[in-house]
C-alpha positions as CSV (number, residue, x, y, z in Angstrom):
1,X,117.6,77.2,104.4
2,X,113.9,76.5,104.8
3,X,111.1,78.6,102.8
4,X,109.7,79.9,106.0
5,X,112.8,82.0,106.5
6,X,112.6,83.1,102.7
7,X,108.8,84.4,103.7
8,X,110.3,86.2,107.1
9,X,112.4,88.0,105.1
10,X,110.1,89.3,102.5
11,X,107.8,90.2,105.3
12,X,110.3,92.3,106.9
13,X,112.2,93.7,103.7
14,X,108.4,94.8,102.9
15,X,108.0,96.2,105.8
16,X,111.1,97.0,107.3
17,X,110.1,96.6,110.6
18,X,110.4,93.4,112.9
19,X,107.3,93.8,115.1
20,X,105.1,94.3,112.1
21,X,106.2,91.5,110.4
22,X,105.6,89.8,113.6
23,X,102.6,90.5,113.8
24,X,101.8,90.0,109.6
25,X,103.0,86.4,110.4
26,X,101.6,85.9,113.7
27,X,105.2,84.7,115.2
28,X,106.9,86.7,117.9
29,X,109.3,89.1,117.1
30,X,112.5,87.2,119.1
31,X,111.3,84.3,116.3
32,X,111.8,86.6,113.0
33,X,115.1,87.6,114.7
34,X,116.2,84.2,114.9
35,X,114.7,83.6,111.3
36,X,116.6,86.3,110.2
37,X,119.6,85.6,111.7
38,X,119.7,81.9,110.8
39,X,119.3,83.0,107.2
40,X,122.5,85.3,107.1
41,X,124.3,82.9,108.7
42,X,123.3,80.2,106.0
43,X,124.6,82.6,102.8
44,X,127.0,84.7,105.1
45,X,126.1,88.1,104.3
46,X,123.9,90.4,106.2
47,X,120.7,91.4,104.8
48,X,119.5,94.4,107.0
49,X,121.2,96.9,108.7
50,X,119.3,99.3,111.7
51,X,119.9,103.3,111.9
52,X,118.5,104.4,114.9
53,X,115.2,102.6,115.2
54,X,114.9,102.5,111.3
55,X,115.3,99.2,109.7
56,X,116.9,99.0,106.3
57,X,117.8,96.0,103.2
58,X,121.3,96.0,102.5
59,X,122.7,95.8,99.1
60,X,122.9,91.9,99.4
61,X,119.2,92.3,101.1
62,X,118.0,93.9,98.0
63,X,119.7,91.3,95.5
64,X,117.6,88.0,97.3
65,X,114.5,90.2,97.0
66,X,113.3,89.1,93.6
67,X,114.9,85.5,94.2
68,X,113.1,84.7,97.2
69,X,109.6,85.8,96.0
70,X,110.5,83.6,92.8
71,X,111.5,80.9,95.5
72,X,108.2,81.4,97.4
73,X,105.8,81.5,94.2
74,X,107.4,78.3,92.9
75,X,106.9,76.7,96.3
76,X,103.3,77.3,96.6
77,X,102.8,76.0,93.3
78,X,104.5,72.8,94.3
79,X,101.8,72.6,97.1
80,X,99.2,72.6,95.2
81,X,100.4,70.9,91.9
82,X,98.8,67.8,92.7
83,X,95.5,69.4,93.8
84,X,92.5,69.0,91.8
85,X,89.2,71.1,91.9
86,X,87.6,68.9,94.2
87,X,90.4,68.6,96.6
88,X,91.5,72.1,96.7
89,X,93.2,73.0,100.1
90,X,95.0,75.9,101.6
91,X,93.9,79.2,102.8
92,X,93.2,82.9,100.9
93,X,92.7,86.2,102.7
94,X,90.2,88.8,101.3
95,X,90.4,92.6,101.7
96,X,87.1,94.4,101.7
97,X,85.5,97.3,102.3
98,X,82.9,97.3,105.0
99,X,80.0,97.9,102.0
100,X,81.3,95.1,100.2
101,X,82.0,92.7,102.9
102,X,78.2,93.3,104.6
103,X,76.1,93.5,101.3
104,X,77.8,92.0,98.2
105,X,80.4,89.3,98.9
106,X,79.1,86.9,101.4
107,X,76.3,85.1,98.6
108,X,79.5,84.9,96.8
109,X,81.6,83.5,99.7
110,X,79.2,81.1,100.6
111,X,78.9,79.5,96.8
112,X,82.8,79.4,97.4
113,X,82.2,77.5,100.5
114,X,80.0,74.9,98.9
115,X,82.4,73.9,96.0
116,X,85.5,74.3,97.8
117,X,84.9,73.4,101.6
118,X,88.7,72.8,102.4
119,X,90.0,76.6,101.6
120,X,90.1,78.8,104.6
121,X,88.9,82.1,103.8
122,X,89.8,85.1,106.1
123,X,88.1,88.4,105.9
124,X,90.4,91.6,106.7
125,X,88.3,94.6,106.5
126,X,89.9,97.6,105.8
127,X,90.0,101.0,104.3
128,X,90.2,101.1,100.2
129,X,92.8,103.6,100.7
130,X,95.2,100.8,102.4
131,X,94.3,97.6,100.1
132,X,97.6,98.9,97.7
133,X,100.1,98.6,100.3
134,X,98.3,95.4,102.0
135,X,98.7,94.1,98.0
136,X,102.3,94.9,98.1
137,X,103.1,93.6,101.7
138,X,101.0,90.3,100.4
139,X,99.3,90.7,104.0
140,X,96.3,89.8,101.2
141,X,95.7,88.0,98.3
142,X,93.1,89.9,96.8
143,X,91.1,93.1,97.5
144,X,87.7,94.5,97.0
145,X,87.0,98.3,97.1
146,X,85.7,101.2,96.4
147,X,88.8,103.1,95.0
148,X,90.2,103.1,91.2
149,X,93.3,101.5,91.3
150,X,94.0,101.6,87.0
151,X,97.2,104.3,87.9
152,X,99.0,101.7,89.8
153,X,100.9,99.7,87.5
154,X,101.6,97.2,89.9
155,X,98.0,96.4,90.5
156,X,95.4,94.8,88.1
157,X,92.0,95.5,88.8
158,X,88.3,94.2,87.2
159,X,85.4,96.3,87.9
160,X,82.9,94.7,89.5
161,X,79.5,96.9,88.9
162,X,78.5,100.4,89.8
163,X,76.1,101.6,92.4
164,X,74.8,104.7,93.5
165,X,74.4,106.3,96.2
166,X,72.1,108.2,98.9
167,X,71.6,110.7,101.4
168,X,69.5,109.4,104.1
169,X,68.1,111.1,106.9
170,X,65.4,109.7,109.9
171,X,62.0,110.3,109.0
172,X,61.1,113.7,111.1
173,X,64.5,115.1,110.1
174,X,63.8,119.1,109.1
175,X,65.0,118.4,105.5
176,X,62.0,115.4,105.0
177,X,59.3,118.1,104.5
178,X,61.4,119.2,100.8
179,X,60.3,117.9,97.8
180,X,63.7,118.2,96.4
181,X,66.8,119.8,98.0
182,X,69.6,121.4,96.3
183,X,72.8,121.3,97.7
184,X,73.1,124.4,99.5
185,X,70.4,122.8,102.1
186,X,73.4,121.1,103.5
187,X,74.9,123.9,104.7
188,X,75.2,123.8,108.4
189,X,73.9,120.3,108.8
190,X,76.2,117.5,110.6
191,X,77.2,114.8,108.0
192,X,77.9,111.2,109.5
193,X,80.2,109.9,107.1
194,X,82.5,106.7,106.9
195,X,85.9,107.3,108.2
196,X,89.2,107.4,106.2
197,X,90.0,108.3,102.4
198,X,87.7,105.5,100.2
199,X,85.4,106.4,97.2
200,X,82.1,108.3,97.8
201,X,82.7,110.1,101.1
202,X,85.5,111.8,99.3
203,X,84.0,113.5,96.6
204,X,81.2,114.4,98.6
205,X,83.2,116.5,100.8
206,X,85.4,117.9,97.3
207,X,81.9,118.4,96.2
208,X,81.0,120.5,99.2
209,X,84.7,122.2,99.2
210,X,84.0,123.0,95.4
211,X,80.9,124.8,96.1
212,X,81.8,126.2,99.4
213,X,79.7,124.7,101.6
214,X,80.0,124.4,105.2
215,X,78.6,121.5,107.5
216,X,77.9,121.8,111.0
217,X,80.5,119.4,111.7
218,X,81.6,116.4,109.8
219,X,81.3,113.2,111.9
220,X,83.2,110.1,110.7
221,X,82.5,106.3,111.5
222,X,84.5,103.4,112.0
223,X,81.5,101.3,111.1
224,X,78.6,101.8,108.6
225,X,76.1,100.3,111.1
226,X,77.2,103.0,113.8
227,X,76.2,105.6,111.1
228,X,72.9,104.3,110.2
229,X,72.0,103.7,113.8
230,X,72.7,107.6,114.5
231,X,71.0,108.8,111.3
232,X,67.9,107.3,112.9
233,X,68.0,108.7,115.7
234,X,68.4,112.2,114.4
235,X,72.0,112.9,115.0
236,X,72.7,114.1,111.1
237,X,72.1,112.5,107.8
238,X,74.3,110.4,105.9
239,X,75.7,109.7,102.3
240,X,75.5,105.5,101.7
241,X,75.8,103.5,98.8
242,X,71.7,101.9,98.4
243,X,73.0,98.5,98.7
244,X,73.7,99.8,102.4
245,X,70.4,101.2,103.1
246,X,67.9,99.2,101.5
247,X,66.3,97.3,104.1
248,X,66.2,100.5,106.6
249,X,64.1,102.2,103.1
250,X,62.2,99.7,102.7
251,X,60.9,99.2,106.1
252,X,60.7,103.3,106.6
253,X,62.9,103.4,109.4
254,X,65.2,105.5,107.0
255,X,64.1,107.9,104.2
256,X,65.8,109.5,101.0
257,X,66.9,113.0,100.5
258,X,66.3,113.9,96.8
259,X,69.4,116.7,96.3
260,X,69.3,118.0,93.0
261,X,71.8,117.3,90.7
262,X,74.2,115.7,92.9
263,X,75.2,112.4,91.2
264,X,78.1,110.3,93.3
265,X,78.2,106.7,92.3
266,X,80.5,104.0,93.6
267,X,82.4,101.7,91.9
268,X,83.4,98.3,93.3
269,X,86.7,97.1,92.2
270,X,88.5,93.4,92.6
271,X,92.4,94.1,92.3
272,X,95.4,91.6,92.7
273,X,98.8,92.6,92.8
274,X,100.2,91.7,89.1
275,X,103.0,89.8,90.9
276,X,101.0,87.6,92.8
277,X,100.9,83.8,92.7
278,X,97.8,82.8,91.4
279,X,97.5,79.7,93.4
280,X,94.4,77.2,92.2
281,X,91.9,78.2,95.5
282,X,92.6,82.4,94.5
283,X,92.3,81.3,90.8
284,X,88.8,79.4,91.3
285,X,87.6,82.5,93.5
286,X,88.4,85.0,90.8
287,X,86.7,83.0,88.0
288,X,83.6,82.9,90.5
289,X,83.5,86.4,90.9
290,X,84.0,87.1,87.7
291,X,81.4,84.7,86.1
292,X,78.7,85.8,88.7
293,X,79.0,89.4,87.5
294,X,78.8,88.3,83.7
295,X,75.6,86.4,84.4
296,X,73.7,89.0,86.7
297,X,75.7,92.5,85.8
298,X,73.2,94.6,86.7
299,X,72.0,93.0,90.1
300,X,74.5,95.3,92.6
């Protein structure tokens, strides 16, 4: 029985589908079948069973569960027992939201990069709203979002700081000429927001919902540069944390809306799975982190 059939079958009992756990392992699907199969042949029991095109863990499945994640903690640890700080190997893979991952972490990835130049890092940016599930799958070792995770029990989470944020707008926009706006202004305007479910673009549309107001239409972005670019060229205005905005501010290619009274801050969040391995390269990363926000807390 070899570990890598142990990890194939907590991909797929995680997912309980073959392609996707494929795909999560980058081996092709006829390999996790073999995988699969070699490892019911090896304790003689079947561990899934399909309904239709549904995939599902058996009874013995769901015993070697908890087993084999023991199995597969304990055998990354034996990787790296002998490992010390300045030989640290192996790879982690980082979940971040687009904000995060453009305008926070890299400083911090790079300082990584200098004292540990044999981890791998791999960026997988994502929605906050899908960091949980990539957690629980272990598709990642550690996110960084937007979103308070403190009601999921299987999740720990450290703040990271708090931001704010702001409605931009090009500079000849018809809302530049006001002083201050109040939010009824944005009533029939066309909002260019982030795609998805994460943080701030949330409660700005609960906010608008609350107060029944209606936009012109509500476009939503794969990508914050996308948004930016079209909130310069006059296409609608935008809510963005500052960190996002700051150089376009500075340089007036991109002006502030002052709306009176309406306060949406964002929160950035580092969360682990409370299960997961903390092998010595995550471990390091996290006491980085951690220590950079004691010494500068107020710099995001």
């Amino acid at each position: 029985m070899y570990i890598k059939h142990l990890e194939t079958f907590i991909a797929v009992a995680r997912l309980l589908n073959f392609g996707e756990a494929a795909r999560t392992l980058n081996y092709s699907q006829s390999t996790i079948s073999e995988q699969i199969h070699s490892l019911e042949d090896y304790l003689g029991v079947r561990l899934f069973e399909r309904i239709g095109r549904k995939v599902f863990l058996t009874e013995q499945g769901k015993k070697l569960l908890p087993f084999a994640e023991r199995l597969l903690r304990d055998a990354e640890e034996i990787k790296h027992l002998f490992n010390n700080e300045e030989q640290f190997t192996g790879s982690i893979v980082v979940g971040a939201a687009e904000t995060l991952c453009a305008f926070w972490l890299p400083p911090l990835l790079k300082e990584f990069r200098t004292l540990y130049p044999y981890v791998q890092i791999n960026i997988k940016v994502g929605n906050c709203v899908d960091f949980p599930q990539w957690l629980q799958q272990n598709s990642i070792d550690v996110a960084f979002g937007l979103n308070d995770e403190s009601e999921q029990p299987q999740l720990r989470q450290r703040m990271l700081f708090q931001g704010e944020t702001v409605f931009i707008a090009a500079p000849d926009h018809p809302l530049s000429a006001m002083a201050i706006l109040q939010l009824h202004n944005l009533a029939g305007q066309t909002l260019l927001l982030p795609e998805g479910y994460c943080g701030y673009p949330m409660d700005l549309k609960r906010l608008l919902e609350q107060k029944e107001i209606s936009a012109n239409t509500i476009l939503e972005f794969g990508s914050l540069e996308s948004i930016k670019q079209c909130v310069k060229n006059g296409l609608g205005i935008s809510l963005l944390p500052r960190i996002a905005v700051e150089e376009e501010l500075r340089r007036g290619e991109l002006i502030c809306l002052p709306v009176n009274g309406v306060v949406i801050p964002i929160e950035a969040q580092m969360v682990f799975h409370r299960d997961k391995w903390m092998s010595p390269p995550l471990a390091a990363l996290e006491s980085l982190i951690l220590s950079q926000i004691t010494k500068h807390p107020q710099e995001a």
